[in-house]
C-alpha positions as CSV (number, residue, x, y, z in Angstrom):
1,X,0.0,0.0,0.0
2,X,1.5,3.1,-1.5
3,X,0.9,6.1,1.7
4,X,0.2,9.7,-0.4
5,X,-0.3,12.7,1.1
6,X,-1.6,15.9,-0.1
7,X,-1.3,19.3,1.8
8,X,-4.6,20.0,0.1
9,X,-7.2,18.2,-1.6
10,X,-9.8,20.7,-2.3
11,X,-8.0,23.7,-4.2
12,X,-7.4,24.2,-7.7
13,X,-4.1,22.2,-8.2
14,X,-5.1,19.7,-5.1
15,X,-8.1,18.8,-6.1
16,X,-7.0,18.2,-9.8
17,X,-4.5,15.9,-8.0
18,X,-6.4,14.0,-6.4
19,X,-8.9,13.8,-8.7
20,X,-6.3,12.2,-10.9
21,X,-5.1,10.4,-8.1
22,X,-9.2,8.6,-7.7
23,X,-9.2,7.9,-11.2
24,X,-5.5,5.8,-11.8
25,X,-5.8,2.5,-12.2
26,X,-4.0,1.2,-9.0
27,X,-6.3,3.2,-6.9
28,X,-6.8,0.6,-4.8
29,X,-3.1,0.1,-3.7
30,X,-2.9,3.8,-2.7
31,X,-4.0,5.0,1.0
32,X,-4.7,8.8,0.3
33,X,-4.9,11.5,2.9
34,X,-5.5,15.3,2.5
35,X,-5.8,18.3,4.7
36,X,-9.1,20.0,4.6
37,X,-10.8,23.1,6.6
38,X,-13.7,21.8,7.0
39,X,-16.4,19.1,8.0
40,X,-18.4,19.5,4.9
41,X,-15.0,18.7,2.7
42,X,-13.9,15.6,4.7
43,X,-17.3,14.3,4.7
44,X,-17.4,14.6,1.3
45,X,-13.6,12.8,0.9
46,X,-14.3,10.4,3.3
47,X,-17.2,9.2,0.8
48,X,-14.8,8.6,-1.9
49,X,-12.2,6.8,0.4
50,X,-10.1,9.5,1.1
51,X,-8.4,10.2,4.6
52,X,-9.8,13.7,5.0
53,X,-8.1,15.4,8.3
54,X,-9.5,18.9,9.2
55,X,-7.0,21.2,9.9
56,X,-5.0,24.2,8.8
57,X,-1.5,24.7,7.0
58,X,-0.6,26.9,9.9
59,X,-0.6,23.8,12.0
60,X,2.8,22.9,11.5
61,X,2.5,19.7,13.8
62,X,-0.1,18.2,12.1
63,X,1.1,19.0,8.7
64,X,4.6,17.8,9.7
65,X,3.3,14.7,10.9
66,X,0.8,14.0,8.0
67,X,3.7,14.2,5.5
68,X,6.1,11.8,7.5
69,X,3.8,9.3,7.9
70,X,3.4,9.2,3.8
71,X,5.5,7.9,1.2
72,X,4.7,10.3,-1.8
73,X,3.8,13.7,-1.4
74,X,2.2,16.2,-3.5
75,X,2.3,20.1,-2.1
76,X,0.2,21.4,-3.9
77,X,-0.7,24.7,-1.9
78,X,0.3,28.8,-2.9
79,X,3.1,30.3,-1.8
80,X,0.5,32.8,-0.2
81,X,1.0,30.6,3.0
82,X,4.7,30.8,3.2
83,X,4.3,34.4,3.9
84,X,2.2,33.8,6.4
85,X,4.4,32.6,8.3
């Protein structure tokens, strides 16, 4: 089982992503998780298999931790955030 993470699944890039991500043909060998902000969104994730955590690019920890745990991942956020910080 191939781990993926995304930083985002719902965005422009992200969600063209993982859309491509739902539609390859080993789909099944791939455990997908994505950070999204809200209920609604994981729900909605969750119904297509997807490991939806609610959260926030700001939370370093979680982020951090979400990327470790994967084996492939795709950051697919702005650099608006960067200068957030």
């Amino acid at each position: 089982m191939t781990k993926i993470y995304t930083f985002t699944g719902t965005g422009y890039i992200g969600g063209s992503v993982l859309t491509r991500l739902l539609e390859h043909p080993n789909v099944n060998s791939f455990q997908i998780t994505t950070l999204v902000r809200s209920p609604e969104k994981a729900e909605k994730l969750k119904s297509l298999g997807v490991n939806a955590v609610i959260g926030s690019l700001l939370e370093l920890d979680k982020v951090e931790k979400l990327a470790s745990e994967a084996d492939v991942v795709f950051a697919t956020v702005g650099m608006s955030i960067v200068l957030l910080r």
